[in-house]
mmCIF file of the N, C-alpha and C atoms, coordinates in Angstrom:
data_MODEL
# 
_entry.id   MODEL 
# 
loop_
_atom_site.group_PDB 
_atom_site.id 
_atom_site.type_symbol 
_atom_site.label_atom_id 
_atom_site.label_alt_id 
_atom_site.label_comp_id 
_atom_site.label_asym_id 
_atom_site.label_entity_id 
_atom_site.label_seq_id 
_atom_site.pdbx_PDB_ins_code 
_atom_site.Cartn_x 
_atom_site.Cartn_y 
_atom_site.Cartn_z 
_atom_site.occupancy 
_atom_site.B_iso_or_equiv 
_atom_site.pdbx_formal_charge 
_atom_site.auth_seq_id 
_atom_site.auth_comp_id 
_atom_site.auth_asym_id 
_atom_site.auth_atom_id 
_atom_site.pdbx_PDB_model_num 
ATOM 1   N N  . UNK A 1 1  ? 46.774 157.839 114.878 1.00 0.00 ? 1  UNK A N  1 
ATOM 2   C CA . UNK A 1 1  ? 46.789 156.896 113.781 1.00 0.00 ? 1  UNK A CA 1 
ATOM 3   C C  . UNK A 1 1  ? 45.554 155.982 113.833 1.00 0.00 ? 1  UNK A C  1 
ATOM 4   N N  . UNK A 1 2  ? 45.560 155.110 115.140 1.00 0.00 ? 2  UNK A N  1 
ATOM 5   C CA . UNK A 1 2  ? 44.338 154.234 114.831 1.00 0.00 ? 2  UNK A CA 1 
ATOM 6   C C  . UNK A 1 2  ? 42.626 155.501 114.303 1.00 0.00 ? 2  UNK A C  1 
ATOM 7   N N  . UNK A 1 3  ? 42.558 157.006 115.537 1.00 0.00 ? 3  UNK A N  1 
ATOM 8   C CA . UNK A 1 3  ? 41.478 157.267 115.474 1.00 0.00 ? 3  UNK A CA 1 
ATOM 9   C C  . UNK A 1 3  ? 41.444 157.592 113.761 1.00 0.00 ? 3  UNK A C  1 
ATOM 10  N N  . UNK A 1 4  ? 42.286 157.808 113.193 1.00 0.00 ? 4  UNK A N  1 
ATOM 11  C CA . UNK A 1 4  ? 42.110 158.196 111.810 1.00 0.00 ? 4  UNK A CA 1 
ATOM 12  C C  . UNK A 1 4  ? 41.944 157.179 110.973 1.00 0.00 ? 4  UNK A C  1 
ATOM 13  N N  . UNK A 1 5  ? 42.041 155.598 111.151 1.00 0.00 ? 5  UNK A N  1 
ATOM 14  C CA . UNK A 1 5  ? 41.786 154.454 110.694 1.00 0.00 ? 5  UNK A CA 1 
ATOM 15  C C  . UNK A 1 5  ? 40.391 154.358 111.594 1.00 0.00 ? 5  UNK A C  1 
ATOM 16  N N  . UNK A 1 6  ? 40.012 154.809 112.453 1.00 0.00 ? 6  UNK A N  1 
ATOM 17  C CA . UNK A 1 6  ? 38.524 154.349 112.441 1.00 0.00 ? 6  UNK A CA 1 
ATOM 18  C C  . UNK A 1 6  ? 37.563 155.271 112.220 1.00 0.00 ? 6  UNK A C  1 
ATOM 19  N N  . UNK A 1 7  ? 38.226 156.691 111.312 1.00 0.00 ? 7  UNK A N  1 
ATOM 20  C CA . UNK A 1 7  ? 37.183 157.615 110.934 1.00 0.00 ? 7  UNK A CA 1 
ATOM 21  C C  . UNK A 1 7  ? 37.267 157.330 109.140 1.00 0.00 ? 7  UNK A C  1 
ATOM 22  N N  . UNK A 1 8  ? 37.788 156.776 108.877 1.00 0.00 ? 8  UNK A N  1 
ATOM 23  C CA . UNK A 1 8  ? 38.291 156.395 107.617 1.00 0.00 ? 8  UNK A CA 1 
ATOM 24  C C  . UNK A 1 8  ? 37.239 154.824 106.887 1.00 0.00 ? 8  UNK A C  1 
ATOM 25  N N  . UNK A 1 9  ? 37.157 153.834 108.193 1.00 0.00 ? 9  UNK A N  1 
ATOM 26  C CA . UNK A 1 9  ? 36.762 152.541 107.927 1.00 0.00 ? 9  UNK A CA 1 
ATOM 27  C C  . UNK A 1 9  ? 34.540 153.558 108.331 1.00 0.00 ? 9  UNK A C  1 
ATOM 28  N N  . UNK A 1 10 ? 34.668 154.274 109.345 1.00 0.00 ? 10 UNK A N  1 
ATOM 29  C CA . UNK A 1 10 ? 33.219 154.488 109.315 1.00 0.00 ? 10 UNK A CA 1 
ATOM 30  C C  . UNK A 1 10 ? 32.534 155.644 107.873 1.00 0.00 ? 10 UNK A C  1 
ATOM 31  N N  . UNK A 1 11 ? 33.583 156.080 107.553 1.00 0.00 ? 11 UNK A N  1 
ATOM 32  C CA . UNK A 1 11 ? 33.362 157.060 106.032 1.00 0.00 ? 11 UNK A CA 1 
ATOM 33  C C  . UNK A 1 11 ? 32.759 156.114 104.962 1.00 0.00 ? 11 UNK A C  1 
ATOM 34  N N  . UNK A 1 12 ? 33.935 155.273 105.008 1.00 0.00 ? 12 UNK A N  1 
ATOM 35  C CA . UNK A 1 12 ? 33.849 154.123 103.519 1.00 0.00 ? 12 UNK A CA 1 
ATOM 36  C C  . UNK A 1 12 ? 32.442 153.526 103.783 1.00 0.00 ? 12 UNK A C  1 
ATOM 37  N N  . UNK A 1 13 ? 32.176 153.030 105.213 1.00 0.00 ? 13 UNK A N  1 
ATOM 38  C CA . UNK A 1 13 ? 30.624 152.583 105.574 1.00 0.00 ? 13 UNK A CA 1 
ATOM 39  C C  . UNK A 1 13 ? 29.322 153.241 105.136 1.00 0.00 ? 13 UNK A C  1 
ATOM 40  N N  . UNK A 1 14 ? 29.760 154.562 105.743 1.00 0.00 ? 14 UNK A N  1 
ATOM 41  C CA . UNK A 1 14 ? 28.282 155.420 105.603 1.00 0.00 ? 14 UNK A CA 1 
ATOM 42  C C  . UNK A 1 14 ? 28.427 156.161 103.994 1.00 0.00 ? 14 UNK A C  1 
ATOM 43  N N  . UNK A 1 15 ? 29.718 156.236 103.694 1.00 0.00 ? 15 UNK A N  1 
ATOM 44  C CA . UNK A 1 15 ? 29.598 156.915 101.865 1.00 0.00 ? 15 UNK A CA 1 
ATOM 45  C C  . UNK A 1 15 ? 29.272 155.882 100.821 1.00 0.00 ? 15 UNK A C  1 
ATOM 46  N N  . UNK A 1 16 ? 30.087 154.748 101.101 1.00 0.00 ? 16 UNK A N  1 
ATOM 47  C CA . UNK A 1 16 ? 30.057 153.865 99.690  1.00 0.00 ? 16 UNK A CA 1 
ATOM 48  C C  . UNK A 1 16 ? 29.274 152.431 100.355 1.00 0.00 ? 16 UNK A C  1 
ATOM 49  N N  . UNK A 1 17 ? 29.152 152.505 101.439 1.00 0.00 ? 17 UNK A N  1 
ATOM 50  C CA . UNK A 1 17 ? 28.187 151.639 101.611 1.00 0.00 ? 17 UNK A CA 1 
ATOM 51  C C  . UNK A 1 17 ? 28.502 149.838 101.721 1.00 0.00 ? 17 UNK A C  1 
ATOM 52  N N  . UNK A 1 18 ? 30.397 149.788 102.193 1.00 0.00 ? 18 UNK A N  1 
ATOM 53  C CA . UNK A 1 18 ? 30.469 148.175 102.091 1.00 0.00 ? 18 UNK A CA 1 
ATOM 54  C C  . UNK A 1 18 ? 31.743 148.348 103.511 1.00 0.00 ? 18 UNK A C  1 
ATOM 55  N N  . UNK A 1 19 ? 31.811 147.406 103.849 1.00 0.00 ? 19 UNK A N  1 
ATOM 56  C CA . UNK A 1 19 ? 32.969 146.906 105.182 1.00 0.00 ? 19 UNK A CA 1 
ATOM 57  C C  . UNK A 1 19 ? 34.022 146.883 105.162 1.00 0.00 ? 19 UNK A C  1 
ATOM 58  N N  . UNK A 1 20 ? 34.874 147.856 105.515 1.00 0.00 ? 20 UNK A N  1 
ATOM 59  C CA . UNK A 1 20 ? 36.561 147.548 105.117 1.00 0.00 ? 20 UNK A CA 1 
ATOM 60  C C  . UNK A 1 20 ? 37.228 147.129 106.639 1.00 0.00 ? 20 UNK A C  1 
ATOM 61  N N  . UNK A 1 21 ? 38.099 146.205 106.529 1.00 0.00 ? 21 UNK A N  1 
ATOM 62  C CA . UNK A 1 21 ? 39.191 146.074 107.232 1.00 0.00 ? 21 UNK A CA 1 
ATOM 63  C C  . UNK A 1 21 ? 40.492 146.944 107.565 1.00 0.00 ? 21 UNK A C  1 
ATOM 64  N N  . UNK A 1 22 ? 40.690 147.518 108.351 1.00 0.00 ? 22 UNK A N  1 
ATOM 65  C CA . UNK A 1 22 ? 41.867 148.302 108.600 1.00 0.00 ? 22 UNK A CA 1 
ATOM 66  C C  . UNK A 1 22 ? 43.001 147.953 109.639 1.00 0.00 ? 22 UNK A C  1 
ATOM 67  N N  . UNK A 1 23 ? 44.333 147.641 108.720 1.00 0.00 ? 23 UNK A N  1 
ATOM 68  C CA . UNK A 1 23 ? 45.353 147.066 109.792 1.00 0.00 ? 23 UNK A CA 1 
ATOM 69  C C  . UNK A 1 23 ? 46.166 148.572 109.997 1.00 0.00 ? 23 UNK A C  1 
ATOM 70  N N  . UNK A 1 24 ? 46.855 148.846 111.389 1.00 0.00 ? 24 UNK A N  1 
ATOM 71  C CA . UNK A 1 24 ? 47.122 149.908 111.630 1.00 0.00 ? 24 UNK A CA 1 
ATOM 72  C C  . UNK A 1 24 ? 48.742 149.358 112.544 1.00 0.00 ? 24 UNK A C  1 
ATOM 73  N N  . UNK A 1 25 ? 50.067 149.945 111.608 1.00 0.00 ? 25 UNK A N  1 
ATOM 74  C CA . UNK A 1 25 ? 51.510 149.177 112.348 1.00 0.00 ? 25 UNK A CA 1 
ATOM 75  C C  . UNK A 1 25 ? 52.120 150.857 111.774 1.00 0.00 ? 25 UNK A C  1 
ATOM 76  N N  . UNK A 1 26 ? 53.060 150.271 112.668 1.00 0.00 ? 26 UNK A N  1 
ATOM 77  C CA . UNK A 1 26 ? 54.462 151.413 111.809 1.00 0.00 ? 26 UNK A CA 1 
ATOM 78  C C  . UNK A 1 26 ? 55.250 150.391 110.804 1.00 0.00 ? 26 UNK A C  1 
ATOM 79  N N  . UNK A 1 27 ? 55.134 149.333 110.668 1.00 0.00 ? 27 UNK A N  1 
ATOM 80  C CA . UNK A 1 27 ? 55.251 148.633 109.028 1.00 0.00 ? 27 UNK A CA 1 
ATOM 81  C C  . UNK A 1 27 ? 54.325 148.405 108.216 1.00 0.00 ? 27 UNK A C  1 
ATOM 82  N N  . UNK A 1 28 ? 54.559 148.085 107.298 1.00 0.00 ? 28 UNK A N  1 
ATOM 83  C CA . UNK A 1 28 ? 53.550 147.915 105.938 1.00 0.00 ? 28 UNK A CA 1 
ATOM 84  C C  . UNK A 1 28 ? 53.391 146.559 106.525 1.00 0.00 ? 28 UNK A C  1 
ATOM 85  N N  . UNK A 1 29 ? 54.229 145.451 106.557 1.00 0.00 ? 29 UNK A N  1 
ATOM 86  C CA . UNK A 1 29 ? 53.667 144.024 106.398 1.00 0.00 ? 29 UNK A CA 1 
ATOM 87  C C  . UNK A 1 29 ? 52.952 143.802 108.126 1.00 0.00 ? 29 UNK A C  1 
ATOM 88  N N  . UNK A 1 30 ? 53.506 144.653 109.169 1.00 0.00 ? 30 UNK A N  1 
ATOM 89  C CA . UNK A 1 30 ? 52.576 144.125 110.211 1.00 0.00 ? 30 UNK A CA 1 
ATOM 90  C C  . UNK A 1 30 ? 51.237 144.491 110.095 1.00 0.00 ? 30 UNK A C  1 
ATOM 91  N N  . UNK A 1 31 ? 50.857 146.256 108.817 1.00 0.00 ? 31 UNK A N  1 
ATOM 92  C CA . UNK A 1 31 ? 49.405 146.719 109.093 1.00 0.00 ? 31 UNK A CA 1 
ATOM 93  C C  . UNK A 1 31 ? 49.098 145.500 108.510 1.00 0.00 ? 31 UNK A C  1 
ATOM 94  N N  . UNK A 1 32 ? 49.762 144.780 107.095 1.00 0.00 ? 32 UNK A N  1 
ATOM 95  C CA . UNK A 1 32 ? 48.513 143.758 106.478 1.00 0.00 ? 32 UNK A CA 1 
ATOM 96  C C  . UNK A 1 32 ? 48.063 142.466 107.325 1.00 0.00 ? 32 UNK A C  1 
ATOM 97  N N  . UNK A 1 33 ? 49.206 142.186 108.050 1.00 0.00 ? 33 UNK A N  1 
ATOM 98  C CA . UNK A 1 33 ? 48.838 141.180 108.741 1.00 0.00 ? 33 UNK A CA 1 
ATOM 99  C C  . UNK A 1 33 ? 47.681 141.552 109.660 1.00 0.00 ? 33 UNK A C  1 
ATOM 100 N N  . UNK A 1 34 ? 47.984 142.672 110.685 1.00 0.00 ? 34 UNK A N  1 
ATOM 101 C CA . UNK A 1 34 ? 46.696 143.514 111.290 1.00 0.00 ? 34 UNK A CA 1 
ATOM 102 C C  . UNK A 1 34 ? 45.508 143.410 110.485 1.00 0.00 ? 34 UNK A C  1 
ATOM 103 N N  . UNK A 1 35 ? 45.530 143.604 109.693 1.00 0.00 ? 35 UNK A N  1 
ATOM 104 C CA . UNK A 1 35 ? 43.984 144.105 108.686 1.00 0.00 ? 35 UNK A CA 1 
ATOM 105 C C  . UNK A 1 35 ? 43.247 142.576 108.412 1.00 0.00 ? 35 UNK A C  1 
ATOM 106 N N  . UNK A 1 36 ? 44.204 141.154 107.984 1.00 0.00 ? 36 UNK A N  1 
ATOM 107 C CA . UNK A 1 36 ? 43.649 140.253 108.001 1.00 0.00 ? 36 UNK A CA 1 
ATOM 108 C C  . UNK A 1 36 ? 42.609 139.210 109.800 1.00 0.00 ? 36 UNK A C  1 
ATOM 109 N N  . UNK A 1 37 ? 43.395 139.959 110.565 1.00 0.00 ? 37 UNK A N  1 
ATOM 110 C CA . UNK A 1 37 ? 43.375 139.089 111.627 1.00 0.00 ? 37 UNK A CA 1 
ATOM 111 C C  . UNK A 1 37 ? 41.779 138.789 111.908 1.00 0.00 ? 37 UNK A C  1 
ATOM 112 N N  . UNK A 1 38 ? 40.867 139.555 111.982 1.00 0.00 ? 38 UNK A N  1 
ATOM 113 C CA . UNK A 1 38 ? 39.194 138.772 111.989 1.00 0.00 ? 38 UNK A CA 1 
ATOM 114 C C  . UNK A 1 38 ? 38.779 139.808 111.185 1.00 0.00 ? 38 UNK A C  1 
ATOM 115 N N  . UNK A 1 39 ? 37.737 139.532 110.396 1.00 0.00 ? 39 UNK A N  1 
ATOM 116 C CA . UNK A 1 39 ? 36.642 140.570 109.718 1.00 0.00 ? 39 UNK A CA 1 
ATOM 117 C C  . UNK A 1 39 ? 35.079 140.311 109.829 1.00 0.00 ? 39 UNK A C  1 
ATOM 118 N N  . UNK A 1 40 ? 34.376 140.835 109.246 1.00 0.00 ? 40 UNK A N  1 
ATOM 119 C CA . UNK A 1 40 ? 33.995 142.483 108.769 1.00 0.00 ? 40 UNK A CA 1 
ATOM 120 C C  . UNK A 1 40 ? 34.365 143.309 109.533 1.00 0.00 ? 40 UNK A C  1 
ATOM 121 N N  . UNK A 1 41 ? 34.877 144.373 108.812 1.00 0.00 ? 41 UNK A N  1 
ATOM 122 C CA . UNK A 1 41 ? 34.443 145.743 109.293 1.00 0.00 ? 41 UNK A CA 1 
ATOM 123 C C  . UNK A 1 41 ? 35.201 146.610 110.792 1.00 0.00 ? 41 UNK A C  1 
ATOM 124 N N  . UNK A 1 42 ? 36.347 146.053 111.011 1.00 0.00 ? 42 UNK A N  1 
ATOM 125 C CA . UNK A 1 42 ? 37.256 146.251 112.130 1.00 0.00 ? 42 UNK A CA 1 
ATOM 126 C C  . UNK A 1 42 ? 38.762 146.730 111.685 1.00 0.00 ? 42 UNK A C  1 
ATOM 127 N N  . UNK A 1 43 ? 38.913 147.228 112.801 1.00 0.00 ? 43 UNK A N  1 
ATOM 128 C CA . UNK A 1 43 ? 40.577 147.746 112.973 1.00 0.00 ? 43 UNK A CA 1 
ATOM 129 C C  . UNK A 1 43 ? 41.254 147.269 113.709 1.00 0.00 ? 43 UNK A C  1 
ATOM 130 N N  . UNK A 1 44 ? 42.629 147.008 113.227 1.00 0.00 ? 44 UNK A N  1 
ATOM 131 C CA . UNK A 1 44 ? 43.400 146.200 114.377 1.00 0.00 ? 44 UNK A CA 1 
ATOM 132 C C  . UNK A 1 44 ? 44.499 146.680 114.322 1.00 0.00 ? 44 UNK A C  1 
ATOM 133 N N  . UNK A 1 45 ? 45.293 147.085 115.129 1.00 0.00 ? 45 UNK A N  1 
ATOM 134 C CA . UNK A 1 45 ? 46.421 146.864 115.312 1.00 0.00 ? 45 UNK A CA 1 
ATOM 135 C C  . UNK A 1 45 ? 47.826 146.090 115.732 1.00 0.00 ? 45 UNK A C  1 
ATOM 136 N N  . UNK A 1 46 ? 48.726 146.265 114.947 1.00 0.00 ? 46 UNK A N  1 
ATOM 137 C CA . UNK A 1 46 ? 50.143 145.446 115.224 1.00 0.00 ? 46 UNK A CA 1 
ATOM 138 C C  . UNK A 1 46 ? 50.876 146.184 115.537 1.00 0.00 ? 46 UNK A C  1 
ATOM 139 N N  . UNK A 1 47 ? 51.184 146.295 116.940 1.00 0.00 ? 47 UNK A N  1 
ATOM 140 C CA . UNK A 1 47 ? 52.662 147.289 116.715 1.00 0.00 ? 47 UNK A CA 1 
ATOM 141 C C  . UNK A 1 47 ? 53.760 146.333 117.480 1.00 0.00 ? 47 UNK A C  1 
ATOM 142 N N  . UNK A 1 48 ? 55.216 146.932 116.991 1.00 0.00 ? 48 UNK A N  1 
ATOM 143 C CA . UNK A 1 48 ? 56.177 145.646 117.571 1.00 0.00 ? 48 UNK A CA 1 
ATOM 144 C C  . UNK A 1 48 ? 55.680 144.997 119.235 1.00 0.00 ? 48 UNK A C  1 
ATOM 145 N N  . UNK A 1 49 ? 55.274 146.070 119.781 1.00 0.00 ? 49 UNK A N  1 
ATOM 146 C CA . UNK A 1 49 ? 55.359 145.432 121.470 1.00 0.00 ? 49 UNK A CA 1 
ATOM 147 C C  . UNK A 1 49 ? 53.778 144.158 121.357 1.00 0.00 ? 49 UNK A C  1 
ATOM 148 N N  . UNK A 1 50 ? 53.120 144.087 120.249 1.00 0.00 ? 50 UNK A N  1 
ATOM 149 C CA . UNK A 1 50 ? 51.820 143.396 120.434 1.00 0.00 ? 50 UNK A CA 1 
ATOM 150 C C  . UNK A 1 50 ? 52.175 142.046 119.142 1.00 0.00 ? 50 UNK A C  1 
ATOM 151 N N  . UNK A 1 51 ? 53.821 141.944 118.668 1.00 0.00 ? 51 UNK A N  1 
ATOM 152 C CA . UNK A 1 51 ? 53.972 140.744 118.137 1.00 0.00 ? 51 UNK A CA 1 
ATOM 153 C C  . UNK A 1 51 ? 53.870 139.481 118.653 1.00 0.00 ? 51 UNK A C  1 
ATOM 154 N N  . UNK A 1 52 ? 54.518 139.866 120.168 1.00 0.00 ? 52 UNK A N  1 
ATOM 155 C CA . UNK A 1 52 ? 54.378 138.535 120.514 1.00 0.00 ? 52 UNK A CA 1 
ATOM 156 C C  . UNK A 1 52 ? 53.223 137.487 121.266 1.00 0.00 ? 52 UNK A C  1 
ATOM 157 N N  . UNK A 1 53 ? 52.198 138.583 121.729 1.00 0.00 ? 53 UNK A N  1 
ATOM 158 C CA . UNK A 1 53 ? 50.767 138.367 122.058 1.00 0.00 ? 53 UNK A CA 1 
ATOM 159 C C  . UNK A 1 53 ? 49.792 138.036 121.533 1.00 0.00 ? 53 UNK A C  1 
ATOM 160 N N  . UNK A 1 54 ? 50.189 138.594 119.757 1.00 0.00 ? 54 UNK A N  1 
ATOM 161 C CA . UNK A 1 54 ? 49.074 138.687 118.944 1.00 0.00 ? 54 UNK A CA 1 
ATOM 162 C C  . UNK A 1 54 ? 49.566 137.402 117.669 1.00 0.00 ? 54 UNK A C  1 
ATOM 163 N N  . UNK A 1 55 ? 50.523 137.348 117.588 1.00 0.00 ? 55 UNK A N  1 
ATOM 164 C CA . UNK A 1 55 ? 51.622 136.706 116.543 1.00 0.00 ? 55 UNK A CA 1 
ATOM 165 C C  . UNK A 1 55 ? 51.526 135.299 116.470 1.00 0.00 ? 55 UNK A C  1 
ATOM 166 N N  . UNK A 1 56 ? 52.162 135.209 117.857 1.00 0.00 ? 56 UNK A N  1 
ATOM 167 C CA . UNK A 1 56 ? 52.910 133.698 118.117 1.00 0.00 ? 56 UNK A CA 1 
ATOM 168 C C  . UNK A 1 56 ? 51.818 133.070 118.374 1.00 0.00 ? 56 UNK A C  1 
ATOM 169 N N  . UNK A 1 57 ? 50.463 132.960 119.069 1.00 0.00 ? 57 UNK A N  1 
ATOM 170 C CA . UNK A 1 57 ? 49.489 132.024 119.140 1.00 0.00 ? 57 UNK A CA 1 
ATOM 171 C C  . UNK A 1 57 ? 49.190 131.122 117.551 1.00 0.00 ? 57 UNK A C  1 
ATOM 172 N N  . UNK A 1 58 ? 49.101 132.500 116.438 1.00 0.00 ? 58 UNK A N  1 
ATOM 173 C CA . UNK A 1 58 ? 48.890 131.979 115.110 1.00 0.00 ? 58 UNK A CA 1 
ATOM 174 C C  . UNK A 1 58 ? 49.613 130.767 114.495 1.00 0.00 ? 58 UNK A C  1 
ATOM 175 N N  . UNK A 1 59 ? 48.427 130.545 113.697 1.00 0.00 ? 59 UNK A N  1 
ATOM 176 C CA . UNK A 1 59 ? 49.115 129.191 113.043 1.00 0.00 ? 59 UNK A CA 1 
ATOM 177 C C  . UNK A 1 59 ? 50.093 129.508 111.899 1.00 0.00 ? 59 UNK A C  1 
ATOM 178 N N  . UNK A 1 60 ? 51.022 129.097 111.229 1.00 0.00 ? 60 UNK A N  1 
ATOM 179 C CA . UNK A 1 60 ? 51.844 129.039 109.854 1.00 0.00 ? 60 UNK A CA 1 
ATOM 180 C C  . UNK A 1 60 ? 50.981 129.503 108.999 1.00 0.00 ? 60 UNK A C  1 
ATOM 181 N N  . UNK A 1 61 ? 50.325 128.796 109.013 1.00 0.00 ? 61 UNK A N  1 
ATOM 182 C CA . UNK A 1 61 ? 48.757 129.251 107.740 1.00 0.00 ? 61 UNK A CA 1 
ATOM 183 C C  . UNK A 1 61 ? 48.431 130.847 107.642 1.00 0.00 ? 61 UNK A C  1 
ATOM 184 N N  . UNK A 1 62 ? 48.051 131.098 109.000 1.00 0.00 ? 62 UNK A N  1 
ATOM 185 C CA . UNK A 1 62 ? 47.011 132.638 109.220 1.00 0.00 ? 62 UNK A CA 1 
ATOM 186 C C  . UNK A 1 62 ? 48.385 133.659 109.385 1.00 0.00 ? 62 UNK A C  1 
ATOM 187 N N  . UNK A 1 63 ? 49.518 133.135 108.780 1.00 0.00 ? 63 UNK A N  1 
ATOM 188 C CA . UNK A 1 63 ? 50.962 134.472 108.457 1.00 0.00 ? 63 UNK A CA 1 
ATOM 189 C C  . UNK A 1 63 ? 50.713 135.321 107.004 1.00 0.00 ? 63 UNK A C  1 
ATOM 190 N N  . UNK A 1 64 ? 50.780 136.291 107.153 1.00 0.00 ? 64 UNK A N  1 
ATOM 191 C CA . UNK A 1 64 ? 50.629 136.781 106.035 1.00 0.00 ? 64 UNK A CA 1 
ATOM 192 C C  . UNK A 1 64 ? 51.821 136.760 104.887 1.00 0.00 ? 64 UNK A C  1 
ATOM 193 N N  . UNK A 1 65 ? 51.304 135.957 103.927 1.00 0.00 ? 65 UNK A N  1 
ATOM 194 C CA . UNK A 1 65 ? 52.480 135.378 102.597 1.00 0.00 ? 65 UNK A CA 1 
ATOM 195 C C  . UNK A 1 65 ? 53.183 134.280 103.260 1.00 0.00 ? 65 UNK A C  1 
ATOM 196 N N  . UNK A 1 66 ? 52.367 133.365 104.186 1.00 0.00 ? 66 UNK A N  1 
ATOM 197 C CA . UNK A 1 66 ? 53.084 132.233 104.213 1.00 0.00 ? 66 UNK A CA 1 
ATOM 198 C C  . UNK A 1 66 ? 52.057 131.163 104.478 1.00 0.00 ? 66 UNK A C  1 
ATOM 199 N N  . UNK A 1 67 ? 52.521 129.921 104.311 1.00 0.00 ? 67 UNK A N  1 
ATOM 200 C CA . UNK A 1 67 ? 51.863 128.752 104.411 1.00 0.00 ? 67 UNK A CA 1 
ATOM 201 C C  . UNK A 1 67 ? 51.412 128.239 102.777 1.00 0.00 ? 67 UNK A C  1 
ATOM 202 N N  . UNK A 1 68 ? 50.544 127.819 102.531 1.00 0.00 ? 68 UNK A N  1 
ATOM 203 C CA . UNK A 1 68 ? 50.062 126.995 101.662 1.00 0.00 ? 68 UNK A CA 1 
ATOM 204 C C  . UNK A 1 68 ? 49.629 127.701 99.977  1.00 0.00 ? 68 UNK A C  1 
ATOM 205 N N  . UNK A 1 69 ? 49.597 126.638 98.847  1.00 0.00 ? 69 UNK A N  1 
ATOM 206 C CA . UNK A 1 69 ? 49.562 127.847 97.662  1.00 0.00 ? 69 UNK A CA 1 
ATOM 207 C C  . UNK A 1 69 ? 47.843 127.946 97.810  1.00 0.00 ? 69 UNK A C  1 
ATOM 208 N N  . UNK A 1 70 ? 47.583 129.255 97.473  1.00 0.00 ? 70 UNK A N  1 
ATOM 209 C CA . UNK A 1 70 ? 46.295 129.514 96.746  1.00 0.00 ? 70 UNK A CA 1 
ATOM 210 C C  . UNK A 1 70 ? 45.728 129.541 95.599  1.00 0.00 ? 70 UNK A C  1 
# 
């Protein structure tokens, strides 16, 4: 899974020519949270055993669909 998210993020690079973010979970809302966590141009993963390492440091704010209006 991830190597296919990082042959995927170097395609979009060298074909179309701009930086994608790739979050990589066995849920939908942990990949997005994954995909936001730092950018340009990286892959991250969330999987349940890396919630609480990767998760809980975060602020309310940096949750994905929570904290403040935009």
């Amino acid at each position: 899974m991830v190597k296919l998210a990082y042959e995927a993020k170097d395609r979009i690079r060298d074909e179309l020519g701009f930086a994608v973010n790739i979050g990589v979970s066995t849920k939908f809302l942990l990949s997005k949270m994954a995909g936001d966590f730092s950018k340009p141009d990286k892959i991250h993963t969330l999987f349940q055993e890396e919630i609480e390492r990767k998760v809980w440091p975060l602020s309310v704010s940096d949750l994905f669909s929570v904290g403040g209006l935009q």
